[in-house]
C-alpha positions as CSV (number, residue, x, y, z in Angstrom):
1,X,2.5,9.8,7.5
2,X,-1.2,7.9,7.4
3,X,-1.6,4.6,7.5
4,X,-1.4,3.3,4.1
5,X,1.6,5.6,3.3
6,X,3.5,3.3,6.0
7,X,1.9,0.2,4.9
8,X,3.3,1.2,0.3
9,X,6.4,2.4,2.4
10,X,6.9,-0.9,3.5
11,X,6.4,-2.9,0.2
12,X,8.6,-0.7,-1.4
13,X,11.2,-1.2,1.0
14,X,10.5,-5.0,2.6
15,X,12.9,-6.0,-0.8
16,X,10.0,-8.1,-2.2
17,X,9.3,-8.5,-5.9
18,X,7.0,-6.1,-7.5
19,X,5.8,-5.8,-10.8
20,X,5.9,-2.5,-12.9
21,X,2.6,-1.2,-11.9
22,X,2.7,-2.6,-8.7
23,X,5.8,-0.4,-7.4
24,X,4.2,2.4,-9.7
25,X,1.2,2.2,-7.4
26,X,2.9,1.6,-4.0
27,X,5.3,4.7,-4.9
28,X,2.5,7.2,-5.6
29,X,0.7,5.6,-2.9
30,X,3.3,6.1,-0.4
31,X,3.8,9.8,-1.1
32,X,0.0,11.0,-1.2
33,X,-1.9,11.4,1.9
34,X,-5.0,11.9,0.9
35,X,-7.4,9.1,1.3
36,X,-7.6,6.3,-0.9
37,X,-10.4,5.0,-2.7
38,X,-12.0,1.7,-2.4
39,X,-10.6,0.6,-5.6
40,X,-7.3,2.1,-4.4
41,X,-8.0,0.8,-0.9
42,X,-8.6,-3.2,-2.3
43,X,-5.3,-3.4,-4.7
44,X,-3.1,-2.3,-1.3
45,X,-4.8,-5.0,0.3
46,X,-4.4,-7.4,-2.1
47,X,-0.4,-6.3,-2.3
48,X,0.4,-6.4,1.3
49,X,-1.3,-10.3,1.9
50,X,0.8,-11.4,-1.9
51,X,3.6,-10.2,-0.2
52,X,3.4,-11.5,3.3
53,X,3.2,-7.8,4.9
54,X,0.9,-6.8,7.9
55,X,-3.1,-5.7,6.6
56,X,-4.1,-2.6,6.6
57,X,-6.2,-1.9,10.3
58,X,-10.2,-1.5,9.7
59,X,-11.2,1.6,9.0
60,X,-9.6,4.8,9.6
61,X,-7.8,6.7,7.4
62,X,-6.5,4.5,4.7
């Protein structure tokens, strides 16, 4: 499991709130490890710090 497969993993299982498109998105996320794209890359981001998760690391593979 990569990096930003943990990091959906965990918003989809830290019990918090997510809207429709938001769990959509972390549930595809979490299951594809292939590399995000930046646009892809960005909205994880933005999820994790709305939800009070640990970022994403710099670089590597997510």
């Amino acid at each position: 499991m990569v990096e930003h497969q943990r990091a959906a993993m965990s918003l989809l299982t830290a019990g918090v709130p997510l809207k429709p498109r938001e769990g959509q998105f972390a549930g595809g996320v979490a299951f594809d490890a292939n590399p995000l794209t930046e646009k892809q890359r960005n909205w994880l981001v933005i999820l994790l710090a709305k939800h009070g998760l640990p970022p994403l690391s710099d670089g590597g593979d997510a």
